[in-house]
Every structure is written in structure tokens, then in C-alpha cells.
Wavefront OBJ file of the C-alpha trace (Angstrom):
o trace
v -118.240 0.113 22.420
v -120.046 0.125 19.063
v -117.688 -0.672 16.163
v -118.298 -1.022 12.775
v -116.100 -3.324 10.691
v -115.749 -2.267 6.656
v -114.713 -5.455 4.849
v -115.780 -7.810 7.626
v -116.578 -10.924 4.623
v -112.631 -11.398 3.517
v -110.196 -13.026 5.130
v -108.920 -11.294 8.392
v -112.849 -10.567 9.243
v -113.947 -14.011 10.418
v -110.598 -14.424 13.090
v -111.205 -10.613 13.977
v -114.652 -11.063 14.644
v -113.769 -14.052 17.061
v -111.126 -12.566 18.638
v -113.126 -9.053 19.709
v -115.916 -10.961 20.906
v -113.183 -12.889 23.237
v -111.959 -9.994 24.619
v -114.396 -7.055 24.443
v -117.805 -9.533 24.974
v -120.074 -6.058 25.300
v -119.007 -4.702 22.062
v -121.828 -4.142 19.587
v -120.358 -5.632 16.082
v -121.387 -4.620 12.966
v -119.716 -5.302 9.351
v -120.136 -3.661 6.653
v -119.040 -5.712 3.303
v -119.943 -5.937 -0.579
v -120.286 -9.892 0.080
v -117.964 -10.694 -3.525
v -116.935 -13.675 -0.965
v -119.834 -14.238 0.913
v -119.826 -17.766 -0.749
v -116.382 -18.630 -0.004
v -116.600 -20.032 3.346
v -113.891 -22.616 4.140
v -114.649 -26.101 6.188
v -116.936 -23.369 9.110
v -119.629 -25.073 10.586
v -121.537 -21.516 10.920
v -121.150 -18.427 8.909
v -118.598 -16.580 10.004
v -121.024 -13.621 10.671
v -123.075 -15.541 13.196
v -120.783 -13.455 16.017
v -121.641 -10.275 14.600
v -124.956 -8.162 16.136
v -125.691 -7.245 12.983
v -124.381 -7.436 8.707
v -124.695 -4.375 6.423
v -124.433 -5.034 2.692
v -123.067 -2.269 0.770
v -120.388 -0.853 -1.342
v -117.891 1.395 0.466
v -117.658 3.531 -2.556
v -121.780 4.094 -1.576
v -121.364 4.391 2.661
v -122.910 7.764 3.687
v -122.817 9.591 6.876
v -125.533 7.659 8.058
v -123.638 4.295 8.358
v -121.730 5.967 10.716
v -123.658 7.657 13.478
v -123.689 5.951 16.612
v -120.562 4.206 16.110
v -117.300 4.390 18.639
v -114.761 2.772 16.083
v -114.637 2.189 12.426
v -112.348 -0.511 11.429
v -111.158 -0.523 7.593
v -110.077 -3.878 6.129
v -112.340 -3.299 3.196
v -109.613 -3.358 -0.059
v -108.894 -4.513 -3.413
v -106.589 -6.818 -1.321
v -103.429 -7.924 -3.465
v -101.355 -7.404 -6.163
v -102.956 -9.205 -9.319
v -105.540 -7.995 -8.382
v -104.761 -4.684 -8.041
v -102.894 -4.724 -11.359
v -106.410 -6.306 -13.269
v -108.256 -3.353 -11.691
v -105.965 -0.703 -10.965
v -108.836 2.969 -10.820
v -111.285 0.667 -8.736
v -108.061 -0.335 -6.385
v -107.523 3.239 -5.821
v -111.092 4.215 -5.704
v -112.129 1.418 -2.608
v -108.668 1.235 -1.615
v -107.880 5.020 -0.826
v -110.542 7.353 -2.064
v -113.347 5.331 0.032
v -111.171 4.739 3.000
v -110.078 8.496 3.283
v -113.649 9.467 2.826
v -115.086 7.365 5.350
v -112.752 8.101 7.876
v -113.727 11.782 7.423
v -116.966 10.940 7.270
v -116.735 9.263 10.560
v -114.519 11.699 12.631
v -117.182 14.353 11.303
v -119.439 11.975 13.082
v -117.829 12.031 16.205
v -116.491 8.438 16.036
v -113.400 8.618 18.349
v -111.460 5.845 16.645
v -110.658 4.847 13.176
v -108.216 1.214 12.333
v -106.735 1.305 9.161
v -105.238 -1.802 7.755
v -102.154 -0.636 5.923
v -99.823 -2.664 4.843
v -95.531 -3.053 4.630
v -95.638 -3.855 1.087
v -95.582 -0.092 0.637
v -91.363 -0.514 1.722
v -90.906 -2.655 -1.741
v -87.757 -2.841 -2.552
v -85.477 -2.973 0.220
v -81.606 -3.372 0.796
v -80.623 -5.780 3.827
v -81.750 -3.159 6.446
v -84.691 -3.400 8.209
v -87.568 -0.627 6.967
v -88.483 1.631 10.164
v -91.767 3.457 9.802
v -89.478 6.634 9.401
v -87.713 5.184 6.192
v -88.367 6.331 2.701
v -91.762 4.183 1.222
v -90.897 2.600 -2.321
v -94.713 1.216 -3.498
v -94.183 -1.022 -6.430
v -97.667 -1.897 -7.229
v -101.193 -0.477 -7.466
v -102.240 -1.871 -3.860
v -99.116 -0.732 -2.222
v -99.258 2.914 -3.632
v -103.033 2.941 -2.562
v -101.929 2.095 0.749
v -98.808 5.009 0.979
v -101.744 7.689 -0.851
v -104.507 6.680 2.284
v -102.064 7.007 5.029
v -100.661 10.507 4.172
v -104.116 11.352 3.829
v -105.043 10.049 6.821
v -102.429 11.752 8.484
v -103.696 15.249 8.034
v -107.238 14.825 9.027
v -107.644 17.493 11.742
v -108.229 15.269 14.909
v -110.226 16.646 17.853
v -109.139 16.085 21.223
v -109.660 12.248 22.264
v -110.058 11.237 18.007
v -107.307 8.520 17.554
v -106.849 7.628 14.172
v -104.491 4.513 13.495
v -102.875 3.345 10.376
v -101.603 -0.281 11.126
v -98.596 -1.442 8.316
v -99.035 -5.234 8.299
v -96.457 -7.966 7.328
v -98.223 -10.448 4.842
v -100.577 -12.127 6.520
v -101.001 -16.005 6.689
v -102.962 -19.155 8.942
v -106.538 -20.665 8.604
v -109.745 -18.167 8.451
v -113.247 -19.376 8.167
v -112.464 -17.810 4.478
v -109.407 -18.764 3.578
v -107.383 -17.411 0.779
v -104.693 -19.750 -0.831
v -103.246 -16.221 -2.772
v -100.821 -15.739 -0.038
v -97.003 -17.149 0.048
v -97.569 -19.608 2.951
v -101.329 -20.711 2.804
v -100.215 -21.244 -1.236
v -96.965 -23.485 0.090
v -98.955 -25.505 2.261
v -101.579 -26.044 0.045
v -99.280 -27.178 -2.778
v -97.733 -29.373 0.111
v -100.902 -31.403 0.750
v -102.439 -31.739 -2.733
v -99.268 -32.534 -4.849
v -96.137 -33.226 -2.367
v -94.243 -30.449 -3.860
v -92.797 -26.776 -3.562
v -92.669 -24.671 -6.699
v -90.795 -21.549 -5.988
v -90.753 -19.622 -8.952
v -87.956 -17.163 -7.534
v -84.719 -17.948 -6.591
v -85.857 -17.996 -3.191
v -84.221 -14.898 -1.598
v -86.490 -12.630 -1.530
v -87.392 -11.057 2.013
v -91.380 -11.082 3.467
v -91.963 -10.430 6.891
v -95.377 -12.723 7.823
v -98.057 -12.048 10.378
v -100.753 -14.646 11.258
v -104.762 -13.679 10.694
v -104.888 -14.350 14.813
v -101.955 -12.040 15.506
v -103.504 -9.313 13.165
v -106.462 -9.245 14.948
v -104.839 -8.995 18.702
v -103.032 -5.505 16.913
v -106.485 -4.208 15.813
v -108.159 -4.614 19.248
v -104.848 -2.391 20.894
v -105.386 -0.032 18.266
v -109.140 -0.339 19.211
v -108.030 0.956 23.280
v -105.258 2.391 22.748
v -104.821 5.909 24.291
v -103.126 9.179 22.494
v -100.243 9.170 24.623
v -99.168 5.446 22.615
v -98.308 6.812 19.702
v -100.030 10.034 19.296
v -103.363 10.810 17.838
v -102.439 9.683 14.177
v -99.979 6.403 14.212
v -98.589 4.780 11.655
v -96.933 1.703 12.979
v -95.046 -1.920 11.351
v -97.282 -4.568 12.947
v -95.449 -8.014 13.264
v -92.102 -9.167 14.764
v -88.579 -9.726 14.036
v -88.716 -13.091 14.151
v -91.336 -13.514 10.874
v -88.644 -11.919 8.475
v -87.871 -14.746 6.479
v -86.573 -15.540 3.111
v -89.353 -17.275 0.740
v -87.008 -20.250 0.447
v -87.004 -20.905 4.403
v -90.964 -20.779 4.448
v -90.480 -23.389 2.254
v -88.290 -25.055 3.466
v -90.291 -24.979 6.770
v -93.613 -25.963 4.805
v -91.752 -29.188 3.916
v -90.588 -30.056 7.433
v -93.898 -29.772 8.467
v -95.760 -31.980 5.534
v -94.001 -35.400 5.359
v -92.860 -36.151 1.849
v -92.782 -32.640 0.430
v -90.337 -31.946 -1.830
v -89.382 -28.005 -2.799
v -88.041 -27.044 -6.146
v -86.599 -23.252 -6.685
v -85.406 -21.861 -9.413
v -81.692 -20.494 -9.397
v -81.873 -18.399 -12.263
v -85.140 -16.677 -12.267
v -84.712 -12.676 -12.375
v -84.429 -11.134 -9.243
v -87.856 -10.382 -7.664
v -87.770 -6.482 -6.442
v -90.348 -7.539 -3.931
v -87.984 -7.857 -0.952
v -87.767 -6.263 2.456
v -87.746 -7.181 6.013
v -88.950 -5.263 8.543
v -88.432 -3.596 12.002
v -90.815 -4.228 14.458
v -89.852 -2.529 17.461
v -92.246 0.244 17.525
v -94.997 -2.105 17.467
v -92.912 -3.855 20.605
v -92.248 -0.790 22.721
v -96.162 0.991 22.169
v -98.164 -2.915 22.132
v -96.494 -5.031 24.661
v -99.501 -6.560 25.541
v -100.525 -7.527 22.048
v -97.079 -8.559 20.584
v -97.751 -11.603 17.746
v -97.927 -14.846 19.872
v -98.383 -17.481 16.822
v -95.576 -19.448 15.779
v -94.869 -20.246 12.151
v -94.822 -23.927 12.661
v -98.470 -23.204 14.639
v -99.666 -21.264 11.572
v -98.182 -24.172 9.558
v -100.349 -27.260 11.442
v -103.214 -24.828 11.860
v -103.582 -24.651 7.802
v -102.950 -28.200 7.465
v -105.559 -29.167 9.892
v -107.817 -26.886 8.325
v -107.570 -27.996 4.836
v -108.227 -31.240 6.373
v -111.067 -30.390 7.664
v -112.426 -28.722 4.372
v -111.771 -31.820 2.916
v -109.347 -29.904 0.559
v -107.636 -31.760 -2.192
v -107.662 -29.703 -5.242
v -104.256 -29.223 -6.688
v -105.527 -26.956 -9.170
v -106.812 -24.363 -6.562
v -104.950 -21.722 -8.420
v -108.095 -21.684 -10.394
v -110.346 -22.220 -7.855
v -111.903 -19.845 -5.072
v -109.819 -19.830 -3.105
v -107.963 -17.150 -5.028
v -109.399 -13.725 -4.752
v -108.632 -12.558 -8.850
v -110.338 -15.745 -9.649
v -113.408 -14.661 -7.805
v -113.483 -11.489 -9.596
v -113.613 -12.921 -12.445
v -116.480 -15.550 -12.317
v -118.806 -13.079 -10.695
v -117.686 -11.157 -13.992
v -117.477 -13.667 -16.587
v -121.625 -14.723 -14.945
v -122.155 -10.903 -15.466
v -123.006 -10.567 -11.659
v -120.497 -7.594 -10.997
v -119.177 -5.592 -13.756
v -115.918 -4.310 -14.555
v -116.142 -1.518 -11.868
v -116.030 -4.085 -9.190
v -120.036 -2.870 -8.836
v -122.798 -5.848 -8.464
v -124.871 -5.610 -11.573
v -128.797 -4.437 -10.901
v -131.510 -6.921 -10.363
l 1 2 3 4 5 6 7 8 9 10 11 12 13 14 15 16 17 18 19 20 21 22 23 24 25 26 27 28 29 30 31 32 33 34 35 36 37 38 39 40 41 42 43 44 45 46 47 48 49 50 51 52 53 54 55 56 57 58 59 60 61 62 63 64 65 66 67 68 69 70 71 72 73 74 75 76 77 78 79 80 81 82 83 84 85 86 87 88 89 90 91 92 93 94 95 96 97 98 99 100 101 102 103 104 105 106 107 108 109 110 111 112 113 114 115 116 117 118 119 120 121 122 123 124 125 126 127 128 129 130 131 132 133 134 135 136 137 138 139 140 141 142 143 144 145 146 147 148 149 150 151 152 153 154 155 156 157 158 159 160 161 162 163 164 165 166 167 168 169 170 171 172 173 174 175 176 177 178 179 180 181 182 183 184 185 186 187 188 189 190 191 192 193 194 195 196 197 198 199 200 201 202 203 204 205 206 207 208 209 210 211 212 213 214 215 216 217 218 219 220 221 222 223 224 225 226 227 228 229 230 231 232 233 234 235 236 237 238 239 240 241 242 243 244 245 246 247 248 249 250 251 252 253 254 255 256 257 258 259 260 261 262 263 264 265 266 267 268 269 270 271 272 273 274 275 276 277 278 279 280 281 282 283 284 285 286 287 288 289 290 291 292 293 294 295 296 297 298 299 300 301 302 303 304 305 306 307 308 309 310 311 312 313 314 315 316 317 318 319 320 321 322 323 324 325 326 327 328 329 330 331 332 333 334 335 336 337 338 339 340 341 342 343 344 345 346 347 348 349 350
């Protein structure tokens, strides 16, 4: 299987790059990425793309037909991949977000690729009441990035599909754990980094808020079953929650869990900030009864030792890495304010 893997240089690439050459060893990689974090390569004693067979450097908003020839499978993490971010740049969000990712799946089915990975996201369910979102619930985006996400999956899901084409849209909790490029913009990784620079747990909501959570590992096991999975799970076009009931938890308990984990950490929330709209949980099951062999196997106190260990291992001890690399935005905006990229989100010419 040749598959080609838009966005490979973020954050899910590096794990999903290990885990596919686990489990499918004769599978020709290739990644396809812009390379805004080539440079942010976390505690790795190798570059991450050392387990690919071979790294493409492009824009998606540029990928022609001709990137795709040849290919089986086209995985798409390639995004404008959170919500500051998305808010700072809102027309490029949509424009790599859904315009590119509709286009190159298109592109590719035209090219006779038989399988196309989307990584979706549940932040399109929003606001939430106490009830679990099913896929078949009504989507309430709140942000640029999640309404990119709703606008590329009901595009994706009238592409005419020939017979065989499996096209799958995978709706992922927040992700979280260690990555050969870490990012610290994230509710947990940011807990447990606070927890090991400074001893201490800012929550700036009251802590009720709802996130279901889905470790980088865990991610990847859903893209390799969407990777082999046949029509008959789920159809040709799928759109499908990927995590599991037992990662809906309440900011304040991944907190709370954070400081169990790191000895001395104390957590502070504040009782009378303004709700935050940004609450829902999640049903999983779905993702149980089509993947059973790929169900999330990472526990959160495994995700929680696995960051520690890997911030220790980085040497990591900046408690100002809010301003630091480690946050996408931040990124962004050096390669800006250096007058590498420009405002477009477009590397400048040499």
C-alpha cells in the first residue's frame, strides 16, 4: 500500500508514522507538509521523518494531480490546527482547512486512490447539554476551525464514490500524550507542563466544562482501521466519533488527575469565571461497534507519565512556554514577525 500523508510535520504525524510502520511494515510512506514546524522537534534522537520512504515539501493549497498518482490512500491531517489560531487567521483556516482538503480528496478519487482519512474533529458538537453528541446529532461549530471541519465533511460526503472508493471522515476527541513534536496548546500536555515547571494548576474556567480526550497513539491505531477498513463498516463515506466513553471528563478532573500524578502540584480554578460554551461529551459507540480491534488502549494516567517522562527527557523547564514553540500561534508568528511566511500562511520567496 502506497499512502501519502498531508500534514505529516505536526503533531499526530511523528506517532502515526511509527505506528503504520509497526503494523503495515510494506507500506510505502510519503508526507507531504509545508514544514512551519519542521524545527520543532521535541527531546527525538532522529527526525521524526527518518521512518518515512520519502518527504514532499509543499503547500496543500499548491498539491496538483500529480502528487497523487500512484497512491492507494491519502491521509489528511494537514490544518490550521486550533482555535487561536484559527481565529488570528480565519480565510487561510478555511482555505487549507476545507477548500484544500475537499480539493485534494477529489483530486485523488479522480486519481483512482481507493481511500481517503480525514481528520475531523468533535469540536464541531460545541456547545452541548449533558447528553452525549451521536454522529447523528445536530453540529453547533463555535469557532473558525470547527466550522471548517462541519463545511469539509458535508463536502466530503457527496463526492460520487466508485465502487471499492472509501472515503472516511474521522471526528476526534482532543488529542493529548508525547509526540516527537509536541504541542503544549492542548488542555492536558498544557496541565502537565504547568505541573513540572511551576507546581501549579491555573484553570481559568470554573472547571466544568466537558472535553472528551484521545491520545496521539490511540489516534493513530483509528487512522490505520480507517486505512483497511472495508465498505460494509460503515459504508463508503463514514463519519464517525473516534475515542471512548471513558475520556469524557470535566477540565477540573484532568486536573485534578495532573496533580495526582506530579507530586506537589497544586490546582487553582476559578469559581466565577463566565461559563465557557465549549462543553460536550461524547458518544463513542459507533467507533466501538465498527473498530473493535482498534478501540483507544492508552490510559489517562499512561498519557499523564508518558508527557512527564518526555519533558524530562527534553530537558524541559520553561515555565513561560506559553511563549515559546511549543505553541503553534506562537510559531506563526515568529516565522511572521522574521518575515519568513507572510500573512497568508505562504513561505515568503527566496
Amino acid at each position: 500500500m502506497k499512502i501519502l500523508i498531508t500534514g505529516n510535520m505536526g503533531y499526530v504525524g511523528p506517532p502515526l508514522v511509527q505506528h503504520l510502520r509497526r503494523k503495515l511494515p510494506d507500506a510505502y510512506l510519503v508526507g507531504l507538509d509545508s514544514a512551519f514546524f519542521g524545527h520543532c522537534v521535541t527531546g527525538a534522537e532522529a527526525l521524526p521523518e527518518r521512518g518515512l520512504d520519502q518527504q514532499v515539501f509543499c503547500d496543500v493549497r499548491d498539491v496538483g494531480a500529480h502528487h497523487l498518482r500512484g497512491f492507494d490512500a491519502v491521509v489528511q491531517l494537514a490544518a490550521v490546527s486550533n482555535d487561536p489560531m484559527g481565529n488570528k487567521f480565519e480565510a487561510v483556516t478555511d482555505e487549507i482547512n476545507h477548500v484544500s482538503s475537499v480539493r485534494i480528496a477529489r483530486l485523488a478519487l479522480k486519481a483512482g486512490v481507493q481511500r481517503v482519512v480525514f481528520a475531523s474533529s468533535c469540536s464541531m458538537y460545541g456547545a452541548a447539554n449533558e447528553d452525549a453528541r451521536s454522529e447523528d446529532d445536530v453540529l453547533n461549530p463555535l469557532t473558525a476551525y470547527a466550522r471548517s471541519k462541519v463545511n469539509t465533511e458535508k463536502a466530503l460526503a457527496e463526492c460520487p464514490l466508485a465502487k471499492n472508493r472509501v472515503v472516511t471522515s474521522l471526528r476526534f476527541s482532543t488529542a493529548c500524550g508525547m509526540s516527537d513534536r509536541l504541542r503544549l496548546d492542548l488542555v492536558l500536555n498544557d496541565f502537565v507542563a504547568c505541573a513540572v515547571t511551576t507546581g501549579a494548576i491555573t484553570v481559568l474556567s470554573d472547571g466544568r466544562p466537558w472535553r472528551p480526550l484521545i491520545d496521539v497513539k490511540d489516534m493513530a491505531r483509528a487512522i490505520e482501521w480507517s486505512l483497511t477498513r472495508s465498505p460494509e463498516q460503515g459504508g463508503q463515506y463514514l463519519a464517525v466519533n473516534v475515542g471512548c466513553d471513558e475520556w469524557n471528563y470535566q477540565v477540573r478532573d484532568l486536573a485534578n488527575a495532573v496533580s495526582k500524578a506530579v507530586a506537589g502540584t497544586q490546582v487553582k480554578i476559578n469559581d466565577k469565571a463566565p461559563p465557557d460554551k465549549r462543553s460536550y461529551r461524547v458518544d463513542f459507540s459507533l467507533f466501538r461497534k465498527l473498530a473493535p480491534n482498534h478501540q483507544p488502549q492508552v490510559s489517562l494516567e499512561q498519557t499523564i507519565e508518558e508527557l512527564k517522562a518526555g519533558l524530562a527527557r527534553a530537558n524541559f523547564k520553561d515555565a513561560d512556554f506559553r511563549s515559546s514553540q511549543f505553541m503553534r500561534l506562537k510559531v506563526l508568528e515568529s516565522h511572521i514577525a522574521g518575515k519568513r511566511i507572510d500573512n497568508e500562511l505562504r513561505w515568503k520567496t527566496r
